[in-house]
PDB file with one MODEL, atoms N, CA, C and O in Angstrom:
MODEL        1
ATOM      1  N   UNK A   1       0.842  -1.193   0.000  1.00  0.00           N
ATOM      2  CA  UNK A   1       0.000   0.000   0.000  1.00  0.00           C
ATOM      3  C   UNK A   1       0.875   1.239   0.000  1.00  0.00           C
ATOM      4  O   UNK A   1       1.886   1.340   0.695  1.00  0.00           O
ATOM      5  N   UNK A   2       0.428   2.165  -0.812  1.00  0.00           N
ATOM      6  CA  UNK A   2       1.038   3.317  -1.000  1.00  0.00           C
ATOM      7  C   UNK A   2       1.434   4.405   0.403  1.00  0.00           C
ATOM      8  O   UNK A   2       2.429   5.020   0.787  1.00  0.00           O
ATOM      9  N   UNK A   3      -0.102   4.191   0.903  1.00  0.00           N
ATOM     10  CA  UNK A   3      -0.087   4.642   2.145  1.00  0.00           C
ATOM     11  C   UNK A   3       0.441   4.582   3.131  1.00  0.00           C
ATOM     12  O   UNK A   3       0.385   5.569   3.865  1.00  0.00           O
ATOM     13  N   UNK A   4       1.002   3.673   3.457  1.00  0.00           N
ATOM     14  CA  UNK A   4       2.170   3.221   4.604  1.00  0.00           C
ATOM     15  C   UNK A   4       3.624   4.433   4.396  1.00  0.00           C
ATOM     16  O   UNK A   4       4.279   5.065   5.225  1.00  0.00           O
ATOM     17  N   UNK A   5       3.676   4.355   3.062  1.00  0.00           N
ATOM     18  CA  UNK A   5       5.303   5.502   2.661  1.00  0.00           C
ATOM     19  C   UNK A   5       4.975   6.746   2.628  1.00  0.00           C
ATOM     20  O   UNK A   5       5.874   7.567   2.449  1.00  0.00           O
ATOM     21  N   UNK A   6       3.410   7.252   2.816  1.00  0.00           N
ATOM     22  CA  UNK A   6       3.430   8.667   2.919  1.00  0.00           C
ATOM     23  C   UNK A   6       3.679   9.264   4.352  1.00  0.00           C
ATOM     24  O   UNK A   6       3.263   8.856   5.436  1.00  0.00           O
ATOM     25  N   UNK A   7       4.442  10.304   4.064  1.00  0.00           N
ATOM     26  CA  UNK A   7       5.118  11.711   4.735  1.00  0.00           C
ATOM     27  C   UNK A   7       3.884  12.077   5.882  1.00  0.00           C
ATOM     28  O   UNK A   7       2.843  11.551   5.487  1.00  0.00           O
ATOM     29  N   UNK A   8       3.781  12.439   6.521  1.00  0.00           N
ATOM     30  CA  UNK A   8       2.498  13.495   7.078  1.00  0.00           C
ATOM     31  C   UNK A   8       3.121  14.619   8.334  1.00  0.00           C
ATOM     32  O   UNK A   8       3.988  14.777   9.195  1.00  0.00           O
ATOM     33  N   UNK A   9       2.496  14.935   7.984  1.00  0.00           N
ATOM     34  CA  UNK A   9       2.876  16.419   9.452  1.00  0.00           C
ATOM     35  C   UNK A   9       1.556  16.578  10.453  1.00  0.00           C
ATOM     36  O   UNK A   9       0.564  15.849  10.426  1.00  0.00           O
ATOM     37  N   UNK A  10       1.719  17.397  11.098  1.00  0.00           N
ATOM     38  CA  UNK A  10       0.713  17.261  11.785  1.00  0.00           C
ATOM     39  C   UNK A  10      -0.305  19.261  11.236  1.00  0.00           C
ATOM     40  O   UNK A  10      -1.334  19.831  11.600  1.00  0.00           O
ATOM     41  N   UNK A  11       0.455  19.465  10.571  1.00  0.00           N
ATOM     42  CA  UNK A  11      -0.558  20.638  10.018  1.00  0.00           C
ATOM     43  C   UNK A  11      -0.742  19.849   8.298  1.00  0.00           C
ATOM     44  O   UNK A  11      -1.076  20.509   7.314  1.00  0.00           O
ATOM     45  N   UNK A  12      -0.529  18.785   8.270  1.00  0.00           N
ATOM     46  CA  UNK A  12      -1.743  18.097   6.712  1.00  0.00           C
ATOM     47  C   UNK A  12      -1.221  18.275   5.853  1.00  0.00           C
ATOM     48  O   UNK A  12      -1.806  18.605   4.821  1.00  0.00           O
ATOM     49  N   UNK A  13       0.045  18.136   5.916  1.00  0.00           N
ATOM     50  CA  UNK A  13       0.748  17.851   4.216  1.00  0.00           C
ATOM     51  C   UNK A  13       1.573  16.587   4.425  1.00  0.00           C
ATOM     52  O   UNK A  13       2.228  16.146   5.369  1.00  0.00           O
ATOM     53  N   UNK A  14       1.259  16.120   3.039  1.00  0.00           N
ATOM     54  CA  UNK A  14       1.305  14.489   3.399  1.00  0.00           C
ATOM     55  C   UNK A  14       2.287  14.808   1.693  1.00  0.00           C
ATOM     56  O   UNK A  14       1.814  15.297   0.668  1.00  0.00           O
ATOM     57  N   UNK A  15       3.501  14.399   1.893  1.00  0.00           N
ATOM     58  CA  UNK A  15       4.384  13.656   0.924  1.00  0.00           C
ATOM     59  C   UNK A  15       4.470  12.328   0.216  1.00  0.00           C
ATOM     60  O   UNK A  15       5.176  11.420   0.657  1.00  0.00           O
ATOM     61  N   UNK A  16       3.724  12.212  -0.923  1.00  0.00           N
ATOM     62  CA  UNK A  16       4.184  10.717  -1.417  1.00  0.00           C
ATOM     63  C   UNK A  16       4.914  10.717  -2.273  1.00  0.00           C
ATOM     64  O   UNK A  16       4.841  11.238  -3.386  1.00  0.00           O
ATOM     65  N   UNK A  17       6.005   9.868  -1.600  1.00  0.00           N
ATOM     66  CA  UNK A  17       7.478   9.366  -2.398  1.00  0.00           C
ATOM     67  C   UNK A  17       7.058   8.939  -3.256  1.00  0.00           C
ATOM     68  O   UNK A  17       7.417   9.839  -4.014  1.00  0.00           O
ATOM     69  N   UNK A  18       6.344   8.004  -4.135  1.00  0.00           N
ATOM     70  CA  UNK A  18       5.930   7.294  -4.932  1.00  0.00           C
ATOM     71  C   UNK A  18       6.112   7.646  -6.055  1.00  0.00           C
ATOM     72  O   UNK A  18       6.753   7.086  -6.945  1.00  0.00           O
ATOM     73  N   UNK A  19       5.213   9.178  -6.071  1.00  0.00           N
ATOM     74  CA  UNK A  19       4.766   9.900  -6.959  1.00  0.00           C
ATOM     75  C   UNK A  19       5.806  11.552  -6.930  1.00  0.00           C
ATOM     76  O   UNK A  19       5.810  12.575  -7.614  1.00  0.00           O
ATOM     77  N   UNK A  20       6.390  11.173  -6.036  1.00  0.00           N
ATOM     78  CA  UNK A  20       7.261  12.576  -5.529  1.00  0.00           C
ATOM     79  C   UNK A  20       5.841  13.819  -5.645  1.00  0.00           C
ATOM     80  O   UNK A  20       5.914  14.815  -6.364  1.00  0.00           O
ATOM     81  N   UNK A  21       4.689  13.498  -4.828  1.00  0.00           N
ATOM     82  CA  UNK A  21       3.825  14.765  -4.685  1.00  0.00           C
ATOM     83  C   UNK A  21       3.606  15.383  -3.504  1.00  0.00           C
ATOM     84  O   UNK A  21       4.567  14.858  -2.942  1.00  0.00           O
ATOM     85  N   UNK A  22       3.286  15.846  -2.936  1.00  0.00           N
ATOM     86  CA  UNK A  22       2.833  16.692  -2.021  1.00  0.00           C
ATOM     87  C   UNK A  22       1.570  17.420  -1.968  1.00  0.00           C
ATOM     88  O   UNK A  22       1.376  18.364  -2.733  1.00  0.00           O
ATOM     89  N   UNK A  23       0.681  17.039  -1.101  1.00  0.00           N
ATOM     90  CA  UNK A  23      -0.700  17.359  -1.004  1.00  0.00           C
ATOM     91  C   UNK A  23      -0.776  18.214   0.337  1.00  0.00           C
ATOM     92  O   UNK A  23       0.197  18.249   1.090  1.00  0.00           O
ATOM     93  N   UNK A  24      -2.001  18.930   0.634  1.00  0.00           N
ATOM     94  CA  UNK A  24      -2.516  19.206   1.450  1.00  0.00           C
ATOM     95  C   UNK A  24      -3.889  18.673   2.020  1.00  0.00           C
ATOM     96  O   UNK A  24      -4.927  19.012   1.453  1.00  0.00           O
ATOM     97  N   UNK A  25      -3.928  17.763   3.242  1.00  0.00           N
ATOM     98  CA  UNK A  25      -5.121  17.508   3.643  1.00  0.00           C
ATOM     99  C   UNK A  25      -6.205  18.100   4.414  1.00  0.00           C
ATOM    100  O   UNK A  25      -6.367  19.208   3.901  1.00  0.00           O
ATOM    101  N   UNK A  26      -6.731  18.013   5.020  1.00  0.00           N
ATOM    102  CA  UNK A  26      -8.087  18.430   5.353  1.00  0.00           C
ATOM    103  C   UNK A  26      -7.884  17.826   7.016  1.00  0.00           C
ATOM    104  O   UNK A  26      -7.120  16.890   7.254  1.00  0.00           O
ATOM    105  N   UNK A  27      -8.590  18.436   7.954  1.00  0.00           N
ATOM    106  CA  UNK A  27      -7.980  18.101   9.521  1.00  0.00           C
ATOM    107  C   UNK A  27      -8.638  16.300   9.343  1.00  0.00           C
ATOM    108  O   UNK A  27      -8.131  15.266   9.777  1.00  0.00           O
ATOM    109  N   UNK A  28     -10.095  16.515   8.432  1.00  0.00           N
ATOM    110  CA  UNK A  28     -11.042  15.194   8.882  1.00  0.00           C
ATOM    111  C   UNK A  28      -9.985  13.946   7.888  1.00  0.00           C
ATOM    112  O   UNK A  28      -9.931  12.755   8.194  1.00  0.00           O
ATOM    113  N   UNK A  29      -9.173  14.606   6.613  1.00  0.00           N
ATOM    114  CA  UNK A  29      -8.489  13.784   5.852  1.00  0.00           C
ATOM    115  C   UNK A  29      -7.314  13.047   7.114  1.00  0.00           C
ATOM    116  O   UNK A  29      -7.193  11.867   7.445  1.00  0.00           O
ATOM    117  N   UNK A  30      -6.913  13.713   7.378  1.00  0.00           N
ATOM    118  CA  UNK A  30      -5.863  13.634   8.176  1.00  0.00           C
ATOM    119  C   UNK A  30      -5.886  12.846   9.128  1.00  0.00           C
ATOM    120  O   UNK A  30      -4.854  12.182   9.226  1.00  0.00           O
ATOM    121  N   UNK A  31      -6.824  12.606  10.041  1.00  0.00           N
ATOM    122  CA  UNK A  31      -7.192  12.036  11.029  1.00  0.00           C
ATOM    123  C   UNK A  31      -7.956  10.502  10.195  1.00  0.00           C
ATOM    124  O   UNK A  31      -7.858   9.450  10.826  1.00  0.00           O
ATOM    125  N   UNK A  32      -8.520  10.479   9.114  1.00  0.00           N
ATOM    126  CA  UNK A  32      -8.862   9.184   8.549  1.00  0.00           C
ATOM    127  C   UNK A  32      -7.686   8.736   8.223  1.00  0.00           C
ATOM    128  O   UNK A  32      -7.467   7.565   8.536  1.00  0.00           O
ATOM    129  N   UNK A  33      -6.817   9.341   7.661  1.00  0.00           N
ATOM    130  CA  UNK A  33      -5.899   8.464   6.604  1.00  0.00           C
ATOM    131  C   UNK A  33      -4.623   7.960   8.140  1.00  0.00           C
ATOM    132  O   UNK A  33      -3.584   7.327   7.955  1.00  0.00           O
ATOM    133  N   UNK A  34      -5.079   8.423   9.418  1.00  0.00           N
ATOM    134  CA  UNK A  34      -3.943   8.221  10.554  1.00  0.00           C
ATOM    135  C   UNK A  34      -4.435   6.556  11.084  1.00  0.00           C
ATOM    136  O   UNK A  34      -3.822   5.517  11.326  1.00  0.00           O
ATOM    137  N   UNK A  35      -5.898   6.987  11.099  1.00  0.00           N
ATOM    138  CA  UNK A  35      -7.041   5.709  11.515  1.00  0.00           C
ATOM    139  C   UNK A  35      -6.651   4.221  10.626  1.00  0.00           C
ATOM    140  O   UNK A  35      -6.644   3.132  11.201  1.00  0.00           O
ATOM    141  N   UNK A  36      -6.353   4.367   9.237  1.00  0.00           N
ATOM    142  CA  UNK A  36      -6.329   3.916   8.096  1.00  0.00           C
ATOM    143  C   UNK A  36      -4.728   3.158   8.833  1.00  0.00           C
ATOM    144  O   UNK A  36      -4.683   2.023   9.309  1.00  0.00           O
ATOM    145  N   UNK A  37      -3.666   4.026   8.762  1.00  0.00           N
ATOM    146  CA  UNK A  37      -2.674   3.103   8.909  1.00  0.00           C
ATOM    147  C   UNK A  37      -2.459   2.521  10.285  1.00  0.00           C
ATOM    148  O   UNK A  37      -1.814   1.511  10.566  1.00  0.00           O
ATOM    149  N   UNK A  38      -3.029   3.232  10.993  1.00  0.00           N
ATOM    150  CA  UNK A  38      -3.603   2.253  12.630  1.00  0.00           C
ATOM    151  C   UNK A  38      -3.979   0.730  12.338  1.00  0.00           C
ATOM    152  O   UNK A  38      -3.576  -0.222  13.006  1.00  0.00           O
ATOM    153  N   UNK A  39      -5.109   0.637  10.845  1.00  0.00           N
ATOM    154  CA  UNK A  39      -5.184  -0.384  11.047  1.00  0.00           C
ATOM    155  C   UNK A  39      -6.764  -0.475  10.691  1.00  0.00           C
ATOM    156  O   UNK A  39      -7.317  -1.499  10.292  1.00  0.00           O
ATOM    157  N   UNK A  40      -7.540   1.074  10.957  1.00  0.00           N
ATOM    158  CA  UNK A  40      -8.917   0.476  10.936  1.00  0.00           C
ATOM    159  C   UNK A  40      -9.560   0.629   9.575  1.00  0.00           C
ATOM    160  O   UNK A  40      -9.372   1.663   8.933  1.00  0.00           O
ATOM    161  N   UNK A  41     -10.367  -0.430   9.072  1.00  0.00           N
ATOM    162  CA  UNK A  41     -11.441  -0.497   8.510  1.00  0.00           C
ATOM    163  C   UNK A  41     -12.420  -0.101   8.493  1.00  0.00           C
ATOM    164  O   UNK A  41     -12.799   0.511   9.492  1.00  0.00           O
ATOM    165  N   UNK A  42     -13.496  -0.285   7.117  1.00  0.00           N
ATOM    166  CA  UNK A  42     -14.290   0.896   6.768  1.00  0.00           C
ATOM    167  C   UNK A  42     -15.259   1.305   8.262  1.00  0.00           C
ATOM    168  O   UNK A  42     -15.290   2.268   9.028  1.00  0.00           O
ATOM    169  N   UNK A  43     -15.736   0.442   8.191  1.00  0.00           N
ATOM    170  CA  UNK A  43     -16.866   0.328   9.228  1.00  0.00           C
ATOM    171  C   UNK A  43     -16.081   1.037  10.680  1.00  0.00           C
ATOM    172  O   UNK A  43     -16.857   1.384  11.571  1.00  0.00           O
ATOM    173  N   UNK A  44     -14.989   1.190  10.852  1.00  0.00           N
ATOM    174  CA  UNK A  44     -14.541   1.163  12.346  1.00  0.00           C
ATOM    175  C   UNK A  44     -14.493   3.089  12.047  1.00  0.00           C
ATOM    176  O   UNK A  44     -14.962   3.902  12.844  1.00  0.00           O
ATOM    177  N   UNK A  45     -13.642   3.536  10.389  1.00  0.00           N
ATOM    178  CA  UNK A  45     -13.720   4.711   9.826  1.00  0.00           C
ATOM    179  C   UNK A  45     -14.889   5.301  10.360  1.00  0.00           C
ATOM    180  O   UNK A  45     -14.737   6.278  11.094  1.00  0.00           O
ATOM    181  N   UNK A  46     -16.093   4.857  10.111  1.00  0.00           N
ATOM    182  CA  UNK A  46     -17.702   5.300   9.941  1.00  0.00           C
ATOM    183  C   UNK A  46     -17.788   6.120  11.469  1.00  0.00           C
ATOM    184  O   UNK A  46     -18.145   7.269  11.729  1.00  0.00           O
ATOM    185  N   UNK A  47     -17.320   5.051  12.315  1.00  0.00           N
ATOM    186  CA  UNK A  47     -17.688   5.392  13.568  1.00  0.00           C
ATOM    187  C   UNK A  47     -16.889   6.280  14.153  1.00  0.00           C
ATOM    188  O   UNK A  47     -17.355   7.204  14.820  1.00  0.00           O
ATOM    189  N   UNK A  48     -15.578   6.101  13.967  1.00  0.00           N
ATOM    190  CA  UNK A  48     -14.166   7.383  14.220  1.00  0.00           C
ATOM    191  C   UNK A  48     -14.885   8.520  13.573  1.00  0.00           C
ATOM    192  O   UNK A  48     -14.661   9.595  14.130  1.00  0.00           O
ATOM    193  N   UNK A  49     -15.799   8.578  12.404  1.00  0.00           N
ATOM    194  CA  UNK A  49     -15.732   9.832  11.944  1.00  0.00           C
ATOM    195  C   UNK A  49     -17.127  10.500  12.667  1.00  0.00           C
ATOM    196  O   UNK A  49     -17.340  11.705  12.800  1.00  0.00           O
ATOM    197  N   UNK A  50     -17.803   9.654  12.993  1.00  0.00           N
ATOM    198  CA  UNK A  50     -18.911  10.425  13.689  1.00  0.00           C
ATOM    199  C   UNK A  50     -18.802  10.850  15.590  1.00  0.00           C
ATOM    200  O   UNK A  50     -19.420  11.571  16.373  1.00  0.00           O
ATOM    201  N   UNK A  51     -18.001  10.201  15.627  1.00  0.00           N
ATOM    202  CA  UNK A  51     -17.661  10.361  17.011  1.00  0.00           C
ATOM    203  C   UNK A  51     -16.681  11.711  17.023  1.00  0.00           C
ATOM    204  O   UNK A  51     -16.800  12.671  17.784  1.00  0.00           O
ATOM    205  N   UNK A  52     -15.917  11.572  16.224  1.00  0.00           N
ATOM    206  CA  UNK A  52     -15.056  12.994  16.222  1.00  0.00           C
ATOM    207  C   UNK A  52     -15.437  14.055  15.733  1.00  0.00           C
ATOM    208  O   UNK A  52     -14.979  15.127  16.129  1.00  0.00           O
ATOM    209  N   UNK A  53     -16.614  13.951  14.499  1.00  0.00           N
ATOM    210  CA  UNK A  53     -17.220  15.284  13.681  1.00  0.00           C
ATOM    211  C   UNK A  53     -18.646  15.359  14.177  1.00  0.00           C
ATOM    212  O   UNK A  53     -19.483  16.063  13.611  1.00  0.00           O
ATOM    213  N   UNK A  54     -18.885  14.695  15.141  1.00  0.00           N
ATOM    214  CA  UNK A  54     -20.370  14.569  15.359  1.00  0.00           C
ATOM    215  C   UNK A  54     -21.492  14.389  13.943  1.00  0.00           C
ATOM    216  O   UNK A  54     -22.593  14.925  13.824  1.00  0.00           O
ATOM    217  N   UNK A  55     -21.044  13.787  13.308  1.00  0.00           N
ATOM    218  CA  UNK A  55     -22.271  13.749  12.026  1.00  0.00           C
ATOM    219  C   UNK A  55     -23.083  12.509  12.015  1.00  0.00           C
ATOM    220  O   UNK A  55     -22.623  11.503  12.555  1.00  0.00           O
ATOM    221  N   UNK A  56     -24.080  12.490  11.530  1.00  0.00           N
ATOM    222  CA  UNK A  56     -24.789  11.500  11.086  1.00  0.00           C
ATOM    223  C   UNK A  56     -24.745  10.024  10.368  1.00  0.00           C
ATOM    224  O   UNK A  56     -24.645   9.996   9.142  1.00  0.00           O
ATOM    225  N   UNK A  57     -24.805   8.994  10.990  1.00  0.00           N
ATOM    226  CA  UNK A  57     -24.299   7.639   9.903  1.00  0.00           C
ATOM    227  C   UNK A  57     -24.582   7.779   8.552  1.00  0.00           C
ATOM    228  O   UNK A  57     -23.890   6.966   7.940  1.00  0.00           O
ATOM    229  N   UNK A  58     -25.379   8.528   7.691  1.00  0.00           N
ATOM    230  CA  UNK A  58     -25.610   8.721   6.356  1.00  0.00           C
ATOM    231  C   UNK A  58     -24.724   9.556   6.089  1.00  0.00           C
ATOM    232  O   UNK A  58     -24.603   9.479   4.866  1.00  0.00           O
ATOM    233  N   UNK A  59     -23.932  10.412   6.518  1.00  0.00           N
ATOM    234  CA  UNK A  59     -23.150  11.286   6.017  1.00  0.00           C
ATOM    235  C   UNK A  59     -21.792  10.745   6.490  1.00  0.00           C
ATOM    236  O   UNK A  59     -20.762  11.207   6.000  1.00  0.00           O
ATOM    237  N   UNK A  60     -21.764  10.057   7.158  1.00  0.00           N
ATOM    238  CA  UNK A  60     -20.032   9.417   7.333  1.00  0.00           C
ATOM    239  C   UNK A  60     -19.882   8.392   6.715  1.00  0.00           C
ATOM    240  O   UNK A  60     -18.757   7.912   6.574  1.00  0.00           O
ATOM    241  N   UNK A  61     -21.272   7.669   6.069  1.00  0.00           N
ATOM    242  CA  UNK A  61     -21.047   6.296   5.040  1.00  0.00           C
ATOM    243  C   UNK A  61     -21.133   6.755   4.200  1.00  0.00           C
ATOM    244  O   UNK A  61     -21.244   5.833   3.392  1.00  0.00           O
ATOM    245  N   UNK A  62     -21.190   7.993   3.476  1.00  0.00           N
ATOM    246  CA  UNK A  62     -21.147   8.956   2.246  1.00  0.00           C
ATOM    247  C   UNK A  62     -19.521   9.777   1.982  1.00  0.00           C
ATOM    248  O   UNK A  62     -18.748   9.849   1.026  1.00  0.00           O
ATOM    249  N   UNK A  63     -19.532  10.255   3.247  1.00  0.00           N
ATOM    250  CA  UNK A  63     -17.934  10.847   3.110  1.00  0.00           C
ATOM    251  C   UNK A  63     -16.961   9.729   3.203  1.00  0.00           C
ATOM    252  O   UNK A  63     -16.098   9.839   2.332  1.00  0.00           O
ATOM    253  N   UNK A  64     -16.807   8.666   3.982  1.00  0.00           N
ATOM    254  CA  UNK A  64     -15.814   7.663   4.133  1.00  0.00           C
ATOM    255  C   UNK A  64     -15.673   6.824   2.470  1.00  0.00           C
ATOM    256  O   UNK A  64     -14.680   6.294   1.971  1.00  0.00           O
ATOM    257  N   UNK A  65     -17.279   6.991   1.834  1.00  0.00           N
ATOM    258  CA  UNK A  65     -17.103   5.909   0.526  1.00  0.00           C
ATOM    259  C   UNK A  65     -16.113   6.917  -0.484  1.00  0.00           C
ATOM    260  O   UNK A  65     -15.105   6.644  -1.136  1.00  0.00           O
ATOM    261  N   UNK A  66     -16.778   8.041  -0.327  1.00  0.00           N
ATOM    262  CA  UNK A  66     -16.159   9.133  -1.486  1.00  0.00           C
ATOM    263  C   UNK A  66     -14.684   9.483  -0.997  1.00  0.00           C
ATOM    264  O   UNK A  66     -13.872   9.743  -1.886  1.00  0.00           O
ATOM    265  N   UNK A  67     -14.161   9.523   0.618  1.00  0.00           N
ATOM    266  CA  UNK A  67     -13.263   9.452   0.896  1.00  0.00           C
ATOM    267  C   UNK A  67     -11.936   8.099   0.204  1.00  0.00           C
ATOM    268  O   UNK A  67     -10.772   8.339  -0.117  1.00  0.00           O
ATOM    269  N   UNK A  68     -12.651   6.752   0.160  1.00  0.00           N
ATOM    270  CA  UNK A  68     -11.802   5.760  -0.085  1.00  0.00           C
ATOM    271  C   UNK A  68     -11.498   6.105  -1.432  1.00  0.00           C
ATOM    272  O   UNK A  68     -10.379   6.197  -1.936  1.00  0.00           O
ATOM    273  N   UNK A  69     -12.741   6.308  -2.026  1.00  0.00           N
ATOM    274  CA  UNK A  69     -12.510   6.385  -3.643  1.00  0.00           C
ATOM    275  C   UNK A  69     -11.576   7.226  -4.183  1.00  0.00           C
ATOM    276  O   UNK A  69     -10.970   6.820  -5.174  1.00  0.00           O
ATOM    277  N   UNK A  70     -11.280   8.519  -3.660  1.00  0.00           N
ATOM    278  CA  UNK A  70     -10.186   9.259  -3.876  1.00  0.00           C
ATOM    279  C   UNK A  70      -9.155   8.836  -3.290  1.00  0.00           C
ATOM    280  O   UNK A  70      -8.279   9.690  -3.428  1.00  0.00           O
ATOM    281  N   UNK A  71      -8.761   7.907  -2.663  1.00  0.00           N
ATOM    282  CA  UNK A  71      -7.629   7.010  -1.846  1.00  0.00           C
ATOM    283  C   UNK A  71      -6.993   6.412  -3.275  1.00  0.00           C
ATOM    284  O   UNK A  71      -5.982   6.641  -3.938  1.00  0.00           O
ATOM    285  N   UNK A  72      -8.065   5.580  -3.371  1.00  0.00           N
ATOM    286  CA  UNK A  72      -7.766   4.355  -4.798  1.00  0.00           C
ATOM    287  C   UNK A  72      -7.439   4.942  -5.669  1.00  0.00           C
ATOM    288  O   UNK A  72      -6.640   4.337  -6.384  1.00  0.00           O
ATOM    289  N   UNK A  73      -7.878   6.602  -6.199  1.00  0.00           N
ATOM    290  CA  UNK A  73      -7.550   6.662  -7.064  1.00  0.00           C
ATOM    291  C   UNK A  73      -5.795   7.585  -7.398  1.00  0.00           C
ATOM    292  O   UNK A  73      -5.154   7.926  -8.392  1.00  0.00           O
ATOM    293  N   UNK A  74      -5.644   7.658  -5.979  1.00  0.00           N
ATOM    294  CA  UNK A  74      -3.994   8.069  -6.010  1.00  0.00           C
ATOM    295  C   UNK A  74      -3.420   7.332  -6.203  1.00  0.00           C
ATOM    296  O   UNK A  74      -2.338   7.469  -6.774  1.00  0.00           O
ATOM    297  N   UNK A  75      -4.121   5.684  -5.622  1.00  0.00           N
ATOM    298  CA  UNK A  75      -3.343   4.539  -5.848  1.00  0.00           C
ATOM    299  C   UNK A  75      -2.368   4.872  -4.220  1.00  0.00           C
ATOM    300  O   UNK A  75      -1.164   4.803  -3.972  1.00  0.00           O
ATOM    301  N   UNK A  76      -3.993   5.367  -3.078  1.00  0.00           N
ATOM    302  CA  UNK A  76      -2.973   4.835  -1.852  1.00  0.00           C
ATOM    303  C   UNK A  76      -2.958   3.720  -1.189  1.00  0.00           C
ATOM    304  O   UNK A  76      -2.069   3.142  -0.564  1.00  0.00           O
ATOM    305  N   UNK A  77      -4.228   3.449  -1.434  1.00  0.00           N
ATOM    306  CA  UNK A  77      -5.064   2.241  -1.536  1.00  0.00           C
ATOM    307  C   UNK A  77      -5.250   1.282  -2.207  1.00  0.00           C
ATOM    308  O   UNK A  77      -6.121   0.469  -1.895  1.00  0.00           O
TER     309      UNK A  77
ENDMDL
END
């Protein structure tokens, strides 16, 4: 996984060697993609994200899907 070799800081810029890029994340990116190399899965995501953003299970099984999908498509995932 791509994700394991990326860079991160704690103000959300995440370096991938891979690709030699450099992004800026988002506090909620940041804190998923930390969850992610912890270890947790989607479902465990769902619940990290509503517990920390206070939102709704329809909107954290909406942001976490659209979240992965832009994962895959860096190819961090």
């Amino acid at each position: 996984r791509n994700i394991d070799a990326l860079m991160l800081n704690d103000r959300g810029t995440a370096f991938d060697p891979s690709q030699g890029e450099t992004y800026q994340l988002s506090e909620s990116a940041l804190f998923l993609i930390r969850r992610i190399l912890a270890g947790a899965k989607e479902e465990t995501l769902v619940d990290d994200l509503r517990a920390e953003y206070e939102v709704d299970e329809a909107t954290a099984r909406r942001d976490i899907g659209e979240f992965l999908e832009t994962l895959r498509r860096l190819r961090w995932i």
